[in-house]
Structures are given as C-alpha cells and as structure tokens.
C-alpha atoms as one frame of an Amber mdcrd trajectory, in Angstrom:
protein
 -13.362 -22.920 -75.382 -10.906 -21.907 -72.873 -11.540 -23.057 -69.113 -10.663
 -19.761 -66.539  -7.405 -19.398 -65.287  -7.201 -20.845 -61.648  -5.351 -18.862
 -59.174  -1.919 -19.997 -57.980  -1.828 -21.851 -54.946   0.394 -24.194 -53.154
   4.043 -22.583 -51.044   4.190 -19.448 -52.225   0.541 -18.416 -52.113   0.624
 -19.683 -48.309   3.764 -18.070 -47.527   2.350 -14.604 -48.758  -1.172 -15.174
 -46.587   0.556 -16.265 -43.540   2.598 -13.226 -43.778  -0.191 -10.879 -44.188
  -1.922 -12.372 -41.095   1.107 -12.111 -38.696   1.219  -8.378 -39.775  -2.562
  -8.205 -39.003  -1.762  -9.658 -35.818   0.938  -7.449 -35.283  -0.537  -4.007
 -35.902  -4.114  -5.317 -34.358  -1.551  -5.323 -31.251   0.011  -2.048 -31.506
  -3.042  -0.348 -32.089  -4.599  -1.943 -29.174  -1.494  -1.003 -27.052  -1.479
   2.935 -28.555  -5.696   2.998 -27.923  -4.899   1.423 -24.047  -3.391   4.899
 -23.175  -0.999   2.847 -21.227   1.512   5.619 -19.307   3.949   2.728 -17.910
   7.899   2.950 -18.708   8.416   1.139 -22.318   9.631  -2.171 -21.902  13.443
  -2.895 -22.108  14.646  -4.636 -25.589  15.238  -8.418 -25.102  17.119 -10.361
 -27.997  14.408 -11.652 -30.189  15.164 -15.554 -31.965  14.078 -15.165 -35.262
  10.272 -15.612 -35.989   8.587 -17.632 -38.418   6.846 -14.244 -39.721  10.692
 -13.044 -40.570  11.396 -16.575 -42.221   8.335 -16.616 -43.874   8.869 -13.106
 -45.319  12.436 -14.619 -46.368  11.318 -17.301 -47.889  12.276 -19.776 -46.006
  10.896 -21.692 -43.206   6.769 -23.232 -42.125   4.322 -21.259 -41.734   4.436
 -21.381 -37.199   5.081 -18.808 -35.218   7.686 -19.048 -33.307   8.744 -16.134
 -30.752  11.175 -15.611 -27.897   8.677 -13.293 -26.404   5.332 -14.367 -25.020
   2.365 -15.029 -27.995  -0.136 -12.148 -26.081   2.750  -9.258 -27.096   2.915
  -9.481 -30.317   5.735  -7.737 -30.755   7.475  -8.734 -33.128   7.006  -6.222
 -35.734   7.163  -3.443 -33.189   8.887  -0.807 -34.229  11.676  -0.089 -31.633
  10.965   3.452 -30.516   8.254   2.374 -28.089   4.468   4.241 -28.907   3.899
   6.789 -25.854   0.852   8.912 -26.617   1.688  12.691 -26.554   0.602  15.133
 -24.722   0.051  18.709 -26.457  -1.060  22.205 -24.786  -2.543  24.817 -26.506
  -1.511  27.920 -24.621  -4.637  28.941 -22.475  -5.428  32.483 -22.631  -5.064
  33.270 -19.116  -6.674  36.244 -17.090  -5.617  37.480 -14.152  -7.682  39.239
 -11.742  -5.985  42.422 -10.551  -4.238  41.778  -6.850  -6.401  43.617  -4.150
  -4.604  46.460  -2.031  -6.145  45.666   1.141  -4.919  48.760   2.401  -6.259
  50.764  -0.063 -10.206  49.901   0.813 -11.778  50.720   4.312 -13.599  48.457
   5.926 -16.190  48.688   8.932 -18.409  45.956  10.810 -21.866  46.928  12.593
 -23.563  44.720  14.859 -27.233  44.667  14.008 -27.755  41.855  16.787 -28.457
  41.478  20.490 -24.907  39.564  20.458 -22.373  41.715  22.246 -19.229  41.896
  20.810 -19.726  40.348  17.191 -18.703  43.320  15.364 -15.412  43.025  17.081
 -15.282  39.272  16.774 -15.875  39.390  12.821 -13.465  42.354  12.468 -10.973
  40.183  14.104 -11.539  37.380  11.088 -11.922  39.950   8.203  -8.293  41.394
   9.734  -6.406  37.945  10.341  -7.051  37.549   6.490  -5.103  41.184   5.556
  -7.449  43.606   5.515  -7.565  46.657   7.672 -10.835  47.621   9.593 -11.460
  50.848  10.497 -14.240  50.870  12.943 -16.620  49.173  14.677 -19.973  49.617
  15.948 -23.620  49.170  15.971 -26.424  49.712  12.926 -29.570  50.729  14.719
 -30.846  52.257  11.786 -33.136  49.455  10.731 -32.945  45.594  11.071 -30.962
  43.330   8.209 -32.091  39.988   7.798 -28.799  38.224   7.729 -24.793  38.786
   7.735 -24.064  40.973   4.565 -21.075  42.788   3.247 -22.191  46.087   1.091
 -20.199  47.997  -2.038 -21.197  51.330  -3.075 -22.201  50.465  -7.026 -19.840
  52.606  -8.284 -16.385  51.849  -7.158 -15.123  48.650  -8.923 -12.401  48.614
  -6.132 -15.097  48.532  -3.532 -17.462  45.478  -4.841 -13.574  43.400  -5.457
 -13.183  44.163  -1.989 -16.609  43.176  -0.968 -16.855  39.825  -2.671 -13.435
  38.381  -1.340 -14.595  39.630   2.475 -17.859  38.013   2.191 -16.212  34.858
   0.601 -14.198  35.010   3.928 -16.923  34.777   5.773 -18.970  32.757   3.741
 -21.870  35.494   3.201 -23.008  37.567   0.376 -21.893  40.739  -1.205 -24.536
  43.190  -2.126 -24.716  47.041  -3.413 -25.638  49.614  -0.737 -29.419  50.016
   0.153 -30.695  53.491   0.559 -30.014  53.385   3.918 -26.540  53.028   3.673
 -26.176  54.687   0.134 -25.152  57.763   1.351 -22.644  56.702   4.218 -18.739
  57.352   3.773 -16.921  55.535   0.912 -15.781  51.911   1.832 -16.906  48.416
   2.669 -19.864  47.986   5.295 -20.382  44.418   7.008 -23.475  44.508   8.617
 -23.637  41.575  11.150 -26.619  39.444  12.836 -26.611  36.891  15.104 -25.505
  33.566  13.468
C-alpha cells in the first residue's frame, strides 16, 4: 500500500506564499486607493531599495519586507502611471428655449388697488428688466384677488412672455378670463395692493 504523496514544503513553497501575499497586499492597496476617489496630484517617483517581495520573486533573499517607502503605501508593485479615475460625458441632448423679443410682445399694467401709482411703479420693474410697456392704467372692471400677469391662450409668444414677467415679479401667469378675453393682443398685469 502506498502512503499519499505529501505536498512540498520547506524554501521554495514559502518563497512562492510570501510572494502571493505581498501581491495581495499590494493590489488590496491599489484598489483601495482607485475606490478612495482620491483627486490629489499623483505622488512624485522616489528611488525605491529593493524589496524583499522583488528578492523573494528572484529567488533570493528572507521572506521580510523591506521598503524605502512607508509600510501603509504599499506601493511597491504600483504600476508607475499613477491610477486617476476618469471622468466621461455623454453628450447631453440639450434644448434651448427660443430667446424672447421683448420688443416684439406688448405689455400693459392696471392697477386694481386703492394704491396710487403701482401700475407705474411695476411698469418701471417689468421695463428695467427689457421689456417695453405700453400703457398704464386702472382695471375697474371687476376686482382680482392678487397680482397676476395674463396670456391670451393662443399665442405661444404671449404665455413665453407672460411666464418670464411674472417670474420677474415673483407672481403667476394665467390665460385671459372672460373679462379680459376679448381685450387687444398682448400681455396684461393686473396689479393689487401687496
């Protein structure tokens, strides 16, 4: 009966395992440093004294490691082009909202308040940001519960122009309501007392 082979042991067999766990080591490091995201300049090259892992790998030399660089780098297996993570883009499909011709739209402001002068005051903001008011006035028709700027429903050009005014002045934009529905084309801010 024959007794079962024994595995080899002894120099070489330690030799080979300390080898394979100073290249653990050694890629357990750069994967920690590639997962750390770290965005710092690489570090410069220093001369390197020859470490037991090289040695080992030779042949030659006991199985401590030895390094000219600090233990917590690990670094000596590091491939010289230092590991930056990159960056792609994917090109964004970009839209572009047409540019306004604040020319192009008419604008009034009616006071629906007891404030005097408000119409004229708000005109005064709506034109310091590049649009061109026409008139000013009063709406007596009927009483609007607060600070509104109104588009006719149909003109695209209209509720664009209506939306960036009332972001101006922080308000809404609405369509025309019947009692307005019918009143010349362009942009109606209908103001009440803040």
């Amino acid at each position: 009966m024959s007794t079962p082979e024994q595995p080899p042991s002894g120099p070489p067999l330690r030799a080979f395992a300390m080898v394979l766990i100073a290249l653990a080591i050694a890629f357990a490091g750069i994967g920690a440093m590639a997962l750390s995201g770290n965005d710092s300049e690489p570090e410069q090259q220093q001369p390197e004294t020859t470490s037991s892992v090289a040695r080992v790998a030779a042949g030659t030399g006991s199985a401590s490691v030895t390094s000219a660089r600090p233990p917590a780098a690990a670094t000596s297996a590091r491939p010289s082009a230092a590991i930056t993570p990159t960056t792609t883009t994917a090109a964004a499909a970009t839209t572009t909202a047409p540019v306004l011709d604040k020319s192009a739209v008419s604008v009034r402001v009616l006071n629906n308040s007891t404030v005097s002068g408000l119409a004229a005051q708000t005109a005064r903001t709506i034109e310091s940001d590049g649009w061109t008011v026409g008139e000013t006035g009063n709406y007596a028709d009927g009483s609007v519960s607060s600070t509104t700027v109104y588009y006719s429903a149909s003109s695209p050009a209209e509720k664009a122009a209506a939306t960036e005014i009332a972001a101006t002045l922080g308000v809404s934009a609405e369509p025309r309501f019947p009692g307005i529905v019918s009143a010349s084309p362009g942009v109606i801010v209908i103001v009440t007392a803040p």
